[in-house]
Structures are given as structure tokens and as C-alpha cells.
C-alpha positions as CSV (number, residue, x, y, z in Angstrom):
1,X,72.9,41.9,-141.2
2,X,70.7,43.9,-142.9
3,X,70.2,47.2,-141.9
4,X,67.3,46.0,-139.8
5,X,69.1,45.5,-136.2
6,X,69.8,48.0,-133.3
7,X,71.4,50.8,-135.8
8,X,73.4,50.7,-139.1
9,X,76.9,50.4,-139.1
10,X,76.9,49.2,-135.6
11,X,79.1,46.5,-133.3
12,X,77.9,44.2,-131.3
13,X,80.6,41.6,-129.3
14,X,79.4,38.5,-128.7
15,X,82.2,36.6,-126.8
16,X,85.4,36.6,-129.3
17,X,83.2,36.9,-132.3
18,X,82.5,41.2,-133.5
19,X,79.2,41.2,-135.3
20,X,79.4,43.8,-138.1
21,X,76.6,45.3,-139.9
22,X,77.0,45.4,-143.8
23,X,78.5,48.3,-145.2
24,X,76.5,47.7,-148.2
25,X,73.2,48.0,-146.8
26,X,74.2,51.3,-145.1
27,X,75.8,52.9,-148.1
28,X,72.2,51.7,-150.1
29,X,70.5,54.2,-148.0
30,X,72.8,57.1,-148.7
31,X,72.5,56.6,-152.2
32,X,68.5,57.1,-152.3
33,X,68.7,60.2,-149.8
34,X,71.6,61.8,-151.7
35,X,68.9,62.4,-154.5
36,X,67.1,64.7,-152.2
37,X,70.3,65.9,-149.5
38,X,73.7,66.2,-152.1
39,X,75.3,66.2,-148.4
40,X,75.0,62.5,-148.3
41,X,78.0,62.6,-151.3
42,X,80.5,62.9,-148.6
43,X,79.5,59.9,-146.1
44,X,79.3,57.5,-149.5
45,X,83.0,58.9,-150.3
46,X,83.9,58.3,-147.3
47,X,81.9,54.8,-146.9
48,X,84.1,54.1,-150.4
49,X,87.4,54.8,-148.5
50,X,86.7,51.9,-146.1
């Protein structure tokens, strides 16, 4: 998915499949807003742990 469903990083389960939105796409956003909120450098460390 792209960023563009019911909330980022979300779960949806769908029978016995897990739909799981892209990391990727989430972390994308935290990089832009960490220009502006230097907070942000902990939840993109932490993204990186995953």
C-alpha cells in the first residue's frame, strides 16, 4: 500500500492473509517533517530497528 489507505502503518486481516502497509512509505513522511520537527529522528530510528 501506499500511504493512502485507512492510516499508515496499519493492519488490516482479511481471512488468513495480514495486509501491511509499507514501512517505506511511512518512514518517507518522517523524513520531510524531521526538517521542520528534529522529534521525528526518534520514530525513523526506531522505524530503522524494524
Amino acid at each position: 500500500m501506499d500511504g493512502v489507505g485507512p492510516g499508515l502503518g496499519d493492519e488490516q486481516i482479511r481471512g488468513t492473509q495480514r495486509l501491511v502497509f509499507c514501512w517505506a512509505h511511512v518512514r518517507r513522511e518522517f523524513v520531510e517533517a524531521e526538517q521542520v520537527a528534529p522529534a521525528c529522528a526518534q520514530v525513523l530510528s526506531r522505524i530503522g530497528q524494524l
